[in-house]
N, C-alpha and C positions, 0 to 999 in steps of 0.2 A: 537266165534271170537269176538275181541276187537274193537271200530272204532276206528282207528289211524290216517285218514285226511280227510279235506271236503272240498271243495270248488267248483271252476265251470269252464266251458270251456270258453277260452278268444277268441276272434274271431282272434286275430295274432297268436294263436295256430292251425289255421283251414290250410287245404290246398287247390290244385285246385279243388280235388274232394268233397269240402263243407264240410269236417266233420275234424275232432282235428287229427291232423297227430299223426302218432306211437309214434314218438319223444316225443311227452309232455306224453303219457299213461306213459309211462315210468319213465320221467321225476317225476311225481305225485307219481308213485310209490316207487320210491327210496325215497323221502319225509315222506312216511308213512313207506317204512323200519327204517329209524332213528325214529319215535315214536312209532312203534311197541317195539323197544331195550329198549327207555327209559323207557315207562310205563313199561316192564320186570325188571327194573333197573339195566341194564348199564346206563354206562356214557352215555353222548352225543356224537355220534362218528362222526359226521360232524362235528366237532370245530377241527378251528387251534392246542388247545392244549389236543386233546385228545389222552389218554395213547391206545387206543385201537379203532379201526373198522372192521365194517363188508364187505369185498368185495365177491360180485358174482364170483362161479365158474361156475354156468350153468345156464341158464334162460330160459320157457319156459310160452308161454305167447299165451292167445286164444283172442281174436280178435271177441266179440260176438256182441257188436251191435254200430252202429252208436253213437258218443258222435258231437251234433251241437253247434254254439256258442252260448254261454250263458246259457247252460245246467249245473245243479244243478249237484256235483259228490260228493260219498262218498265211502271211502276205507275202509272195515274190515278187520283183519288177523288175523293169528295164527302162530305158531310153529306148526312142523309135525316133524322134526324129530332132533338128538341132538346128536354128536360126540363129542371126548377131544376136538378138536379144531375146530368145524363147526360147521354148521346146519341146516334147509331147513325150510322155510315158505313159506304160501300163502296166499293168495291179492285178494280178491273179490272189484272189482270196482265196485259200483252200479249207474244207474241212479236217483238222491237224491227225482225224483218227481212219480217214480215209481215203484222203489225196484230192478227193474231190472238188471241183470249184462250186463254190459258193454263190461268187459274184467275183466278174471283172468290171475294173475303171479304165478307161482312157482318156488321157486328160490331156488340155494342152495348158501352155503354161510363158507367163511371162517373168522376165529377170528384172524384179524390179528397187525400187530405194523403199524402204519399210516404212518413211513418212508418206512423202507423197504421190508413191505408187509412180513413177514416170520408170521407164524400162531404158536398163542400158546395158551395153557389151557384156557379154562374160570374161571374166578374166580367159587369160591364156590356159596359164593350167589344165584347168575343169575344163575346158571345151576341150581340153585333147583326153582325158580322161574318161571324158562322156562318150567322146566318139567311139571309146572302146569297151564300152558298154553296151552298145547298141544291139537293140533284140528287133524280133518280128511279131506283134498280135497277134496272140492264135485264132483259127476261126471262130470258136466260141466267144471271143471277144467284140468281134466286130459287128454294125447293129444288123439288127435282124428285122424288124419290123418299124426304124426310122431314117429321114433320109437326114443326112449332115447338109443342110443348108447354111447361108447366112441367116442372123437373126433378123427378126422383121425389124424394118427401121418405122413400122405404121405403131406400135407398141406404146399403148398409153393411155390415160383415166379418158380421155377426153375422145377415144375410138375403143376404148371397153362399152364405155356407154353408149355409142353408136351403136356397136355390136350387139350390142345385151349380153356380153356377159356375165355369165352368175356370180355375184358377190357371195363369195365362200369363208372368206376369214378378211380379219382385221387386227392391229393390235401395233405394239409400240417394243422394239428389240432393247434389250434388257443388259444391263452391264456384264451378267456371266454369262453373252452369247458372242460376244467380241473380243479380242487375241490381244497380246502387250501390244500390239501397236496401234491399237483403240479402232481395229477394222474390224466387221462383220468374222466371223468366223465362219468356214466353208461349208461344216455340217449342216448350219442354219441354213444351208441351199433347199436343201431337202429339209430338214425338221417343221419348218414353217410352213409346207405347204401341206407334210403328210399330218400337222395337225389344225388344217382348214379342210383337205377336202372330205369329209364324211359330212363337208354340208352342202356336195355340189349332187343335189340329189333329182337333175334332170340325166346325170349321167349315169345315176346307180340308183337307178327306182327302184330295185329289189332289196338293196340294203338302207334304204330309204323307209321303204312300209315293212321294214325289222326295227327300224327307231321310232314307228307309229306302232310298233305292238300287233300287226298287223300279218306280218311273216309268218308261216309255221314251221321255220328254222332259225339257226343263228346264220346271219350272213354278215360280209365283211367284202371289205377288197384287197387288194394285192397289187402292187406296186410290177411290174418285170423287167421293163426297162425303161430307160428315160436319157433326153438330152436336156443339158442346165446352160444357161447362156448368162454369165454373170454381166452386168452392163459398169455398174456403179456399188462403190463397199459402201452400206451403211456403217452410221454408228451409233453406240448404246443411245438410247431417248428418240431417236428416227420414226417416224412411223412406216406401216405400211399397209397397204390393201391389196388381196387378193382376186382378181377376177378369173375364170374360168369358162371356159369352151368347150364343147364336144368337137372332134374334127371327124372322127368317121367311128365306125365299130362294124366287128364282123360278130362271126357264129359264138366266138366266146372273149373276145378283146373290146377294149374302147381307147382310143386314140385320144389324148387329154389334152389342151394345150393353159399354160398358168402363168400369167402373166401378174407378178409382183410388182407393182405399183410406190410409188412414194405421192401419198396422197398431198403435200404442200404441195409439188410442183407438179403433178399426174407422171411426173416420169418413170421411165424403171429402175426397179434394184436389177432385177432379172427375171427372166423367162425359161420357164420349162414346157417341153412336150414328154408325154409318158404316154405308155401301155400299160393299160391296167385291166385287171379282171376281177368279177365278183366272185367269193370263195367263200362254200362252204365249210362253215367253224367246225363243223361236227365231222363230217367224210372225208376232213383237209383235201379238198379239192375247187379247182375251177367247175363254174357250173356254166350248163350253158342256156343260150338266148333263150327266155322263155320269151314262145310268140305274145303274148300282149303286151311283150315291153317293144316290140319293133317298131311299131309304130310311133312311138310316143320317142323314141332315139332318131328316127330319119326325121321327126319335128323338130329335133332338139338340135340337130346339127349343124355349124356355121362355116357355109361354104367358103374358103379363102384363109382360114384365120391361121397364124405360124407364131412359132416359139418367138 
């Protein structure tokens, strides 16, 4: 693997739970997708006048260790795999003062025109250059607790509501959340969801009756890992609505599924599955199932429901 970005964690990057919210992981990674291309020689595909970019068809991302503010980060990658018109790489984040990972991305990825998204050939060049790039995911990279399916093709306002899924967020994307080419930008995959769900509180009744005052800790959750299933790019003024699912939980995880909605026509922007866990603020740690929530989880859970 190549280094393709360094830098460090800003403390307005961080959230309540003290550590760099999913949104900037992200955010840093798609930074180092555009220099991963370049040092490959493509163009620069983040300019206003670029002939060509890469956008995410699937993203799968592990959540390995705490990044605090002011923390040293460094991003390697590589290519993994290589179609006429795509391709898949991955993203090792490391902590820059101890080698450590952070979090890995694997992402796949289409070649596409910067207006209207349609995917064509790679030049000659970069595909022989790419090929000589070509790395292997480390184990730590690949998932651990989700299965890489297709996305649900049942995904929608009009079988949310069937479902009863929990309406967690709502709201309308904003002109500094979309890239020169008036698309969605990719951090908002993640940013939008991790600032709805602290209100999906059939999946987190413990950090639920902490916003009723009701706790005798400070609780939070925790993101670990997740898959993103982008469908359609918003743009700035779009709306969108959030529904959420429980799909199963064990002794100290909960298996999430988020299904991002465009409320004019019930369709999707995208969908995500996550593992997520409730963590103590104070012992920085996962806590585990307290028995009076199990019950009230094997009610909550919707048997069938997919990214």
């Amino acid at each position: 693997m190549i280094e393709v970005w360094r830098g460090n964690v800003n403390a307005w990057e961080c959230d309540e739970l003290g550590h760099m919210n999913v949104k900037f992981y992200l955010t840093k990674a798609s930074e180092a997708l555009a220099g991963l291309a370049a040092q490959s020689g493509l163009n620069e595909i983040h300019r206003a006048d670029a002939n060509a970019t890469l956008l995410p068809t699937a993203l799968h991302i592990r959540f390995l260790a705490e990044a605090h503010p002011g923390a040293p980060l460094v991003i390697e990658a590589g290519w993994t795999a290589l179609s006429e018109t795509g391709c898949s790489a991955v993203f090792i984040m490391r902590h820059g003062g101890t080698g450590k990972p952070a979090a890995s991305f694997r992402i796949d990825l289409a070649h596409v025109s910067p207006r209207d998204g349609r995917a064509f050939p790679w030049p000659g060049h970069f595909a022989e250059r790419l090929q000589n790039r070509m790395v292997t995911a480390p184990d730590f990279a690949l998932p651990r607790g989700l299965a890489e399916t297709r996305s649900s093709p049942s995904a929608s306002l009009q079988r949310a509501d069937a479902l009863g899924l929990a309406h967690v967020g709502q709201g309308r994307f904003t002109p500094d959340e979309v890239d020169v080419f008036g698309r969605m930008r990719t951090e908002v995959l993640l940013g939008r969801i991790s600032d709805s769900v602290v209100n999906f509180k059939d999946a987190f009744p413990e950090e639920w009756a902490f916003h009723q005052g009701e706790a005798e800790g400070r609780i939070g959750s925790a993101l670990l890992e997740c898959r993103i299933l982008p469908r359609r790019w918003p743009r700035a003024g779009d709306g969108y609505l959030v529904r959420s699912g429980l799909k199963s939980f064990g002794p100290k995880v909960r298996n999430l599924v988020h299904w991002v909605l465009d409320p004019a026509t019930g369709k999707p922007w995208w969908t995500m599955e996550g593992i997520a866990a409730p963590m103590d603020l104070d012992a920085r740690k996962i806590i585990d199932l307290p028995d009076a929530v199990r019950a009230g989880l094997e009610q909550a859970c919707i048997a069938g429901i997919e990214a």
